[in-house]
Residue, then its C-alpha position, 0 to 999 in steps of 0.5 A: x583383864x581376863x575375857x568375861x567368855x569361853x564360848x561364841x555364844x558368850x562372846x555374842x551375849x557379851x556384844x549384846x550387854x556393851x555399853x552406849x556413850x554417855x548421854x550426859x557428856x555426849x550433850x555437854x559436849x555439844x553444848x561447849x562446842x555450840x560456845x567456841x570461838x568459832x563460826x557455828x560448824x567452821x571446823x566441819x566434822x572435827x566438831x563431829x569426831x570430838x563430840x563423838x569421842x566426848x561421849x565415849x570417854x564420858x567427858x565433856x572436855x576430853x584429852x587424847x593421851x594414851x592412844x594404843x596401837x595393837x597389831x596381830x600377826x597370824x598365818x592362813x592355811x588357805x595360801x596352799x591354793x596360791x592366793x599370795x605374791x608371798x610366802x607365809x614365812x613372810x608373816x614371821x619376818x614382818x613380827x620381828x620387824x614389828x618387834x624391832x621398831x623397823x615397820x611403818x606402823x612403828x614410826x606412825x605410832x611414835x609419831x602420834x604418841x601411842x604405845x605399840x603392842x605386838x601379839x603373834x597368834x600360832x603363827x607355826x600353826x596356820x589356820x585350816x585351809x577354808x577351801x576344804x574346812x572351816x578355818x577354826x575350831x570354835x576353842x580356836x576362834x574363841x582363843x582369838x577372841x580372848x587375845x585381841x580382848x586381853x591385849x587391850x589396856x583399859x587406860x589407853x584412851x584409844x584404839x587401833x588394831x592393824x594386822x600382819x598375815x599372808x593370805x589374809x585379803x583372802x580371808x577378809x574377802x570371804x568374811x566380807x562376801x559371806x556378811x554383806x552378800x554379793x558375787x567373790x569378784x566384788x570383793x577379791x582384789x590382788x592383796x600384795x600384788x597378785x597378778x591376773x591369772x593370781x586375782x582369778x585363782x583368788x576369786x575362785x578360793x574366795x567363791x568356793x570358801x563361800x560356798x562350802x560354809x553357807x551360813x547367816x551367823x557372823x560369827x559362825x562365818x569368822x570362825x570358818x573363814x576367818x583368821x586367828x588375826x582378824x578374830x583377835x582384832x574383833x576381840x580387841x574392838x568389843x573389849x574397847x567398846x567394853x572399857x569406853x576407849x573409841x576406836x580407828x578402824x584400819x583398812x579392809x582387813x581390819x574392817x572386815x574382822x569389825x563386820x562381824x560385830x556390826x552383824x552380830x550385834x546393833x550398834x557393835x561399832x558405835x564407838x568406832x570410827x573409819x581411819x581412811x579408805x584404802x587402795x583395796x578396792x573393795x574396802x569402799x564397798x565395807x565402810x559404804x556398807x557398815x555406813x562409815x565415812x572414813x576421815x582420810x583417803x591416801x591410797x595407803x595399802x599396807x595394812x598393819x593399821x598404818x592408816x588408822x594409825x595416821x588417823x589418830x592426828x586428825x581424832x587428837x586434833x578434833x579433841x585438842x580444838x574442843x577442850x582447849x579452845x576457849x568460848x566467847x565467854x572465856x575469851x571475852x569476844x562477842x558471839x554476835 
C-alpha cells in the first residue's frame, strides 16, 4: 500500500495517529491464559509474548503463519574517513547473496516459515558523507521511509527488518549518541571488525557527525545521520504498527532506526519486541534505554535481522502454547 505521507512533518503526524492494541482481545487473552492447563506463570514470559501479540492481532487465540522477514541494503557516504574493515562494494555483493538464498538470514527465515524480501536503496549512490553535511536530503529520507513502508505486506502477521550497509554502526552510533545522549565512545564499537587505531578514528567520525548536526528532532537526526537503510527500516516499523503486524526487532542497527519513533512519538514501539541482545556492545545501552528486555542473547553480530529472525521461534512458540494449549475445562483436569 502507498505511504499516506510525502514529507517528515507527515511521516511524524502519521506516528501520532497509529493505532494501540486491541484492549478487548488483549484482555480475552489474559483471561484464556489465566485457565491453560498450567501452574499460574509456569511458562514465564512466553505467557507475556503471547498475550501481548494477542492484542496486536486483535485475537484473543492468535496463530503465527506469515511472518516476514524484509531486509535493507544501503551504502554510506561516511566510510570515505575509513570507519569499516570493508569496503562498500561489499554492500552490492552481500544483496546478490541475499538475492541468491546464500546468507544467514536466507536459512533463518526458511527456518521458521517466514517469506524473505530484499530492497536495495541506491546503492550506486551512497548517502552524503555526515562529517561534512547532513546524510539525506529530506526528499531522500522521506524515499526511504516510503520503501521500508511500502515493503511490508499488510497480511504477514509478523515483521523483521535486517539490514545490509558497510559503515552503518557508524550511522547507527551517531542516531544513537545524538537521541539518547552520552559521549561517541559509549556508542562506537568496532562493526566488522575494525582495529583500535580503526575504533579511535570511528569514535572521532562519530563525535564530529554529532557535533556538526546538533539537533532535538528524531527525525531530523535520521536524516542527517541516518542512512537510506536505517530510514527504510523505521518506515517499515511504523507501517507494521499501522496494519496491527507485532514487530522483532534485530540488532543495533536496527534499534537504532526504531529509536527514532520511540523518540518521535509515545508509544512508537509498543507492538515491538527485542529479538536478542547483540555482540555490539552498546546495543545493551539501546534496548536498556528504549526499555526492551531482549528474548535472547547468543553473542550474534551479523546483522541482517539474523537474531530477530531466531527470534521468531520463540514468539511462534509462545502463541502455539496459548491457542492450542487446552484449559481445565476443555481438558477436563481439575484446576485445583
Amino acid at each position: 500500500m502507498q505511504a499516506p505521507f510525502t514529507t517528515l512533518s507527515e511521516f511524524r503526524e502519521t506516528l501520532a495517529k497509529a493505532p494501540e492494541s486491541d484492549a478487548a482481545a488483549f484482555q480475552e487473552a489474559q483471561e484464556r491464559n489465566s485457565q491453560l492447563t498450567k501452574p499460574p506463570g509456569a511458562l514465564g514470559r512466553l505467557e507475556d509474548l503471547a498475550i501481548w501479540y494477542a492484542g496486536w492481532r486483535g485475537n484473543p487465540q492468535p496463530q503465527i503463519n506469515a511472518p516476514q522477514v524484509v531486509i535493507f541494503a544501503g551504502n554510506h557516504g561516511v566510510c570515505a574517513q575509513g570507519v569499516s574493515a570493508f569496503p562498500p562494494e561489499v554492500t552490492m555483493q552481500m544483496v546478490a547473496n541475499f538475492e541468491h538464498g546464500g546468507a544467514a538470514i536466507n536459512q533463518l527465515s526458511k527456518a521458521f516459515g517466514a517469506t524473505m524480501n530484499v530492497h536495495a536503496l541506491s546503492l550506486e549512490t551512497p548517502t552524503a558523507d555526515f562529517t561534512q553535511t547532513p546524510a539525506m536530503t529530506e526528499a531522500e529520507v522521506v524515499s526511504a521511509l516510503q520503501i521500508g513502508w511500502e515493503a511490508v505486506d499488510p497480511a504477514s502477521d509478523l515483521l523483521v527488518t535486517g539490514e545490509m550497509g558497510i559503515g552503518n554502526t557508524t550511522s547507527a552510533a551517531a542516531v544513537s549518541a545524538a537521541i539518547i545522549g552520552g559521549d561517541a565512545a559509549d556508542w562506537t564499537g568496532r562493526g566488522t571488525g575494525v582495529d583500535d587505531a580503526g575504533l579511535t578514528r570511528k569514535t572521532e567520525v562519530v563525535a564530529k557527525g554529532i557535533a556538526l548536526h546538533a539537533s532535538r528532532d528524531p527525525l531530523e537526526i535520521l536524516r542527517c545521520l541516518g542512512g537510506r537503510e536505517l530510514a527504510a527500516m523505521a518506515g517499515a516499523i511504523a507501517a507494521a504498527r499501522h496494519y496491527r503486524i507485532p514487530v522483532i526487532l534485530d540488532g543495533f542497527i536496527c534499534c537504532a532506526a526504531a529509536a527514532t519513533l520511540a523518540k518521535a512519538a509515545d508509544g512508537a514501539l509498543d507492538h515491538a519486541v527485542a529479538g536478542h541482545q547483540s555482540a555490539e556492545a552498546a546495543h545493551a545501552r539501546l534496548l536498556n534505554a528504549l526499555g526492551k528486555e531482549p528474548l535472547l542473547s547468543l553473542g550474534l553480530r551479523l546483522g541482517e535481522g539474523s537474531g530477530a529472525a531466531l527470534a521468531i521461534g520463540v514468539l511462534k512458540g509462545a502463541v502455539a502454547c496459548h491457542s492450542g494449549m487446552l484449559t481445565f475445562a476443555e481438558a477436563g483436569v481439575s484446576a485445583g
